[in-house]
SEMI-826509 format. One record per residue: residue in three letters; z, y, x of N, C-alpha, C in turn. Coordinates in steps of 0.02 Angstrom, whole numbers, plus 50000, padded with zeros to 5 digits. Example, Ala and Ser with C-alpha at 12.3 -4.5 7.8 and 13.67 -1.06 7.14 Angstrom:
<pts>
ALA503904971650660503904977550615503904983550660SER503544988850642503574994750684503945000250645
</pts>
This chain:
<pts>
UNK500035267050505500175264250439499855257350431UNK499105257150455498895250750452499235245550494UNK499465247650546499585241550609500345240950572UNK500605244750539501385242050509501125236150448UNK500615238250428500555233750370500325226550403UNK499935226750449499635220150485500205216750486UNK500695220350542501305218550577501835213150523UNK501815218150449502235212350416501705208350376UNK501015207750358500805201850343501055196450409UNK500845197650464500845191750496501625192450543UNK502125193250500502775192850535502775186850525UNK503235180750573503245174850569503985175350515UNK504175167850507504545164550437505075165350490UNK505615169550446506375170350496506575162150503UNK506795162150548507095153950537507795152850542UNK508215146350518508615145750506509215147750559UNK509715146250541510135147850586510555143450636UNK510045137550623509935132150686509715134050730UNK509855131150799509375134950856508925132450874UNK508475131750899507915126950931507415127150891UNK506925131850861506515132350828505725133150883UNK505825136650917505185136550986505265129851010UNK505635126851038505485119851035505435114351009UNK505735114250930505595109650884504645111750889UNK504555116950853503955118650849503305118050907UNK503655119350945503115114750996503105108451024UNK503715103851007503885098951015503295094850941UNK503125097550892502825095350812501985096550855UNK501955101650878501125105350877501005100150951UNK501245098650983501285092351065501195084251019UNK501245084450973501575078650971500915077150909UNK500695082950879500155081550816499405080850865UNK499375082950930499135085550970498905078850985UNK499385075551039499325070551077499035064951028UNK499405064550969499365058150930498905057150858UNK498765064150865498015065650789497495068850830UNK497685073450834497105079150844496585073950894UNK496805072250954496545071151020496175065151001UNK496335059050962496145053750954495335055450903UNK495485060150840495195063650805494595067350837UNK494685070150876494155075250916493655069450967UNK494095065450996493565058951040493045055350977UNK493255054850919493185051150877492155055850870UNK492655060150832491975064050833491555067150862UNK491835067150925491485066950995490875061751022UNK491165057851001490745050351012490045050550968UNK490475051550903489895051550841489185057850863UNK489585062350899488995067450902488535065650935UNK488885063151013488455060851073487815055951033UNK487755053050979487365047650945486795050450943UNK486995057350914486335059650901486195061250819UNK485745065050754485815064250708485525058650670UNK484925058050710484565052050669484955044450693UNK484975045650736485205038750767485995036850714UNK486475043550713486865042450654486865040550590UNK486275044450577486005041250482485685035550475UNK485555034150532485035024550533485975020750538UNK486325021850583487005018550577487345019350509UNK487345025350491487655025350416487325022950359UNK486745023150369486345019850294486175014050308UNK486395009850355486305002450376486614999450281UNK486274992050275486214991050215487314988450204UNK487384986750269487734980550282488394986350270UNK488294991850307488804998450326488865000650246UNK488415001150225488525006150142489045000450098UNK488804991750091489124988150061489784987350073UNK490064987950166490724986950173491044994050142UNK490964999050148491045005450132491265005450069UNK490815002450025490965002149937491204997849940UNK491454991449962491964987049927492744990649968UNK492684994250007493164996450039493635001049987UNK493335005949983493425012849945493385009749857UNK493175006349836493085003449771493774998949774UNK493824995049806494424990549774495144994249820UNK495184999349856495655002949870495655007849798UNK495005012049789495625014849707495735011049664UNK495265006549645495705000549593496464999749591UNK496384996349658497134996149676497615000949664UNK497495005649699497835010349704498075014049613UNK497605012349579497725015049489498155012049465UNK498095004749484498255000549456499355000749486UNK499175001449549499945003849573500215008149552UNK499935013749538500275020449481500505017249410UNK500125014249378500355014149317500955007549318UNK500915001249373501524998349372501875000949431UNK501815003049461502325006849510502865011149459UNK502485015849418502985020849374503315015549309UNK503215010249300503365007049242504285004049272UNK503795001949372504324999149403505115002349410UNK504795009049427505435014349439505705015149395UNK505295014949336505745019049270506315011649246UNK505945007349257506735000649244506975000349297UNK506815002349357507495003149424508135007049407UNK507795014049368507915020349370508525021349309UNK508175018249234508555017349176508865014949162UNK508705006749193509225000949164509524998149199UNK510114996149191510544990449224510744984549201UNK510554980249246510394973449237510624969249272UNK510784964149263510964955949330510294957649377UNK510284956849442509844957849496509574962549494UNK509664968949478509434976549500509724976749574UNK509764974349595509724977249676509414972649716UNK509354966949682508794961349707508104964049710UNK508084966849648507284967849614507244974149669UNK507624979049668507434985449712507424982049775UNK507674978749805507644976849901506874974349879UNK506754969749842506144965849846505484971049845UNK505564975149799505034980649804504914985349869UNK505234984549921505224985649987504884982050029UNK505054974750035504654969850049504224968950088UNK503414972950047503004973850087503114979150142UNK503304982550156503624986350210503874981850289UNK504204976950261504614973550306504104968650345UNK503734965750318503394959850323502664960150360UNK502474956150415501854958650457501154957350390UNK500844961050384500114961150349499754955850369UNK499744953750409499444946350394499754941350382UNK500554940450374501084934550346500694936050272UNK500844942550260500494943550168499974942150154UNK499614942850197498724939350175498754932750170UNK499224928250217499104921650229499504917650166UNK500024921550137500394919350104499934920550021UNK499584924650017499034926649979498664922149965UNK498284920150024497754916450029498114910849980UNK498534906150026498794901449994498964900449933UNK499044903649875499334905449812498804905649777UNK498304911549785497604911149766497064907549782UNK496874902149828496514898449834496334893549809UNK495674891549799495614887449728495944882249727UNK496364879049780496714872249774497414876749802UNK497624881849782498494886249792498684885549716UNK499344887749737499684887049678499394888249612UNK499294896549618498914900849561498214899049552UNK497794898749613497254896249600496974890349564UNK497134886049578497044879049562497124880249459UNK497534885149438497744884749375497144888449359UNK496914895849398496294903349384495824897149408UNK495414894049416494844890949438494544889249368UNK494894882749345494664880249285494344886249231UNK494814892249224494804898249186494164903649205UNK493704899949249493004903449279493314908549333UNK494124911249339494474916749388494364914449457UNK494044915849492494004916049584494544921249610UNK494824921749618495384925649669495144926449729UNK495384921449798495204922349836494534922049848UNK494344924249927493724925149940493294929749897UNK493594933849874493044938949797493354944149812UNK492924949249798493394957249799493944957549758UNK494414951349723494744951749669495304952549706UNK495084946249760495754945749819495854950949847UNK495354955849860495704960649910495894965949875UNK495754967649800496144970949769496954968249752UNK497064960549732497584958149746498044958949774UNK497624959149850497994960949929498364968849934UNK497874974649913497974979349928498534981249865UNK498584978249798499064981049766499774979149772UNK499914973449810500484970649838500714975249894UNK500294977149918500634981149972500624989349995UNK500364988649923500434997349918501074999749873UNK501234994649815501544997349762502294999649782UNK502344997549830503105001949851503125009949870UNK502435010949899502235018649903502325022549842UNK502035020549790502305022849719502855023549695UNK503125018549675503905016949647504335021349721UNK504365022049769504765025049807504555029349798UNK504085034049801503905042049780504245044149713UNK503915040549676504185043649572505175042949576UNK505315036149596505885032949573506305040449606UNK506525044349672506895048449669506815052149600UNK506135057349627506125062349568506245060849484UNK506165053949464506485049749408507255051649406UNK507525050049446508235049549457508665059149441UNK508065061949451508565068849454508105070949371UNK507775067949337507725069349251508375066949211UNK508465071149189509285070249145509125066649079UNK509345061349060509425059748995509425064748947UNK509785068048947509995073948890509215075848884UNK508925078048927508065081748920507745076648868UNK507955072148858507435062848822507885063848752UNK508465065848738508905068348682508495072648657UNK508825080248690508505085048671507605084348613UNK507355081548673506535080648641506685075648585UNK506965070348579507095067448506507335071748428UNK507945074948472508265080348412507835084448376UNK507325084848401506735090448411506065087348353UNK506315080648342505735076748318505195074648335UNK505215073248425504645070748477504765063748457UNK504085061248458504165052948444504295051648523UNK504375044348522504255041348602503955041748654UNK503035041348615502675043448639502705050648651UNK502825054448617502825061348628503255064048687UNK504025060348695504605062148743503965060548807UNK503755055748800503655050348872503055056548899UNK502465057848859501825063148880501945068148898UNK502305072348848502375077748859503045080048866UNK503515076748907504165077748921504185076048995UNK504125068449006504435065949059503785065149112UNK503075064949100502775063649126502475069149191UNK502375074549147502385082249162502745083249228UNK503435082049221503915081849280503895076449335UNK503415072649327503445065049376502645066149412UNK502125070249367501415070649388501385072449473UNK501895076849492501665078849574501655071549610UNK502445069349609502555062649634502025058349603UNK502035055249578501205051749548500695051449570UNK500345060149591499885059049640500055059149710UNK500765061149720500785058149807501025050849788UNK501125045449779501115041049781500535038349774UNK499965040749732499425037349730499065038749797UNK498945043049819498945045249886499055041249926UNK499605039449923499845035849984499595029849989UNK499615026749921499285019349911498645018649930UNK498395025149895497425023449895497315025349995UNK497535030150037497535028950103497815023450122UNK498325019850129498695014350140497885006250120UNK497555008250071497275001950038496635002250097UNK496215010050094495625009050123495905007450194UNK496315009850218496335007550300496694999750302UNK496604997750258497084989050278496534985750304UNK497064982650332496344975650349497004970650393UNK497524968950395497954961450413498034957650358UNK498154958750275498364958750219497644957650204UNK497124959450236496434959650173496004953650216UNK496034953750274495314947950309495654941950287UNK495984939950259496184932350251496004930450171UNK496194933250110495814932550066495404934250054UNK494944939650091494374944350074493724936450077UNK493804931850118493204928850130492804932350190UNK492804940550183492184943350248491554939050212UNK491344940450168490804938550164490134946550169UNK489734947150223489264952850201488984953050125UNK489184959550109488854964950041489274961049991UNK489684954850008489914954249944491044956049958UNK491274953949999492034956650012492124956550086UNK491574960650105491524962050188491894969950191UNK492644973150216492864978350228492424983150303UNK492734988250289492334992350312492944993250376UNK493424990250393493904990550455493544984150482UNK493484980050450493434972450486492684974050533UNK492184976050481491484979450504491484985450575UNK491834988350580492094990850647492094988050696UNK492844981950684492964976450734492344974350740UNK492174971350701491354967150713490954970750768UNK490704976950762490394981450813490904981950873UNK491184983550889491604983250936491594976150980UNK491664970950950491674963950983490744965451018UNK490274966250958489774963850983489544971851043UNK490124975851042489984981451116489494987651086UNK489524986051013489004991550970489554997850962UNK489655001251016490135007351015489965012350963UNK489295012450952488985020050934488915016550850UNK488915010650800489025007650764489815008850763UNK490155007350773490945008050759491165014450730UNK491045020150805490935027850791490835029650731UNK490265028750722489895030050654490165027650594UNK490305021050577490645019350541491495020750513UNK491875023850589492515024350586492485035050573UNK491855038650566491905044250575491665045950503UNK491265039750466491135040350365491805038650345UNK492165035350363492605033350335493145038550333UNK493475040950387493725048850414493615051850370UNK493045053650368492745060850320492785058850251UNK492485054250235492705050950161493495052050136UNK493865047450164494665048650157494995055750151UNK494635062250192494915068150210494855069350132UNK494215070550140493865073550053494345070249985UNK494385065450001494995061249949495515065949950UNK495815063650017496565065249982496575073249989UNK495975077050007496065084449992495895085949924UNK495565081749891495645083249828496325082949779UNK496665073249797497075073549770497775078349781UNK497785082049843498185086649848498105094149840UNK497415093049814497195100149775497515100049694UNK497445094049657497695092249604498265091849586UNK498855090049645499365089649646499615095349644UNK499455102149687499695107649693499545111149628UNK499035110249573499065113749532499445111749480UNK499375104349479499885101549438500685106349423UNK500805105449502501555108949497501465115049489UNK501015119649506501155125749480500915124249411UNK500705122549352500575122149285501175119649258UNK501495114349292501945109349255502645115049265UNK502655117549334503295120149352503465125749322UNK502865131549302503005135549266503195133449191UNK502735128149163503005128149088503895127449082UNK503925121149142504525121749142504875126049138
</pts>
């Protein structure tokens, strides 16, 4: 009786009625293998060989904690700041029709297409105190480039398509009639928008933010050109790697590239702890 009951907890998921499921499936578990896991396991392999103390003198280096926080600090900036115009973006992709709606949507792709350091350089130039924009933000006490302003700059340019492409489907399948309905009902605007439409967009929301805020901390083609690299003040915590690496400081890199790892995991396991409850709260009310 017990071994029947084992037997169907751990019966595997019937599968479709495609064929090739033993080799798709080991073709996914070969392939997560070769190209995560393995790179992942050297990673922290390395870090161990260090030693513990020898690790916490590398991690609490003054220089390591500062790139770390401007890293992770102006990646969620960014990254907030892409949710709330990312979803503003979709919802006029999504609602309205206009002269150049298909201009405006190719363009929001953009950063996708374009090498990360054409965008930094083209950055730089715009924001620099004698660039276009700059030259006008200077007088106004605004520094752009060279300041953590720039590399928040940097990182929200080239995240915000992660957003607006996440929300804008699931946008697309909310029915008008649901935005009726809640009016007929005597929901103000505000009211349709909170507790109507938002509810239904929250999963997508945080995978888009997700995507942005990973996408921001690991940049660095888009970020060393306006960042300045100046230490403790817009020195990244990728560029700080490279740095060790050039100067042959292996066990510095390690260390640095194995806080960062673990940092990021804890992130986005949260935000996909949040996400999952979201939808079960949101999906049931529904």
């Amino acid at each position: 009786m017990a071994s029947a009951r084992s037997a169907a907890r751990w019966h595997w998921k019937t599968p479709s009625v495609i064929p090739g499921f033993g080799l798709t499936l080991g073709f996914t578990l070969a392939y997560l293998t070769l190209i995560i896991l393995i790179p992942l396991a050297g990673l922290a392999w390395r870090s161990a060989s260090l030693g513990w103390s020898d690790f916490v003198r590398l991690v609490l280096d003054p220089r390591t904690l500062g790139a770390l926080k401007v890293s992770f600090s102006t990646a969620l900036i960014a990254a907030v700041v892409n949710v709330i115009f990312g979803v503003v973006t979709a919802w006029v992709l999504v609602r309205y029709n206009f002269p150049g709606r298909r201009i405006v949507d190719a363009i929001v792709d953009l950063p996708f297409a374009i090498p990360t350091a054409v965008a930094g350089i083209a950055l730089t130039a715009i924001y620099a105190p004698n660039g276009l924009l700059g030259s006008h933000l200077a007088p106004l006490g605004i520094k752009v480039a060279y300041t953590p302003l720039g590399i928040i700059v940097a990182l929200i340019a080239i995240g915000l398509p992660f957003v607006v492409r996440t929300v804008q489907p699931v946008m697309q399948e909310i029915s008008r009639e649901v935005e009726e309905a809640a009016a007929s009902l005597g929901a103000s605007r505000l009211q349709t928008i909170f507790r109507v439409i938002l509810p239904g967009l929250t999963p997508a929301i945080l995978t888009g933010f997700a995507l942005a805020l990973a996408r921001g901390i690991g940049e660095y083609g888009s970020v060393i050109f306006i960042a300045g690299n100046i230490p403790f003040v817009s020195e990244i915590a990728p560029l700080l790697i490279v740095i060790r690496l050039e100067e042959f400081d292996y066990g510095a890199a390690t260390a640095i590239a194995t806080v960062m790892l673990v940092i990021s995991f804890l992130m986005l396991f949260l935000i996909n702890f949040i996400q999952a409850w979201s939808r079960r709260r949101f999906g049931h009310a529904q």
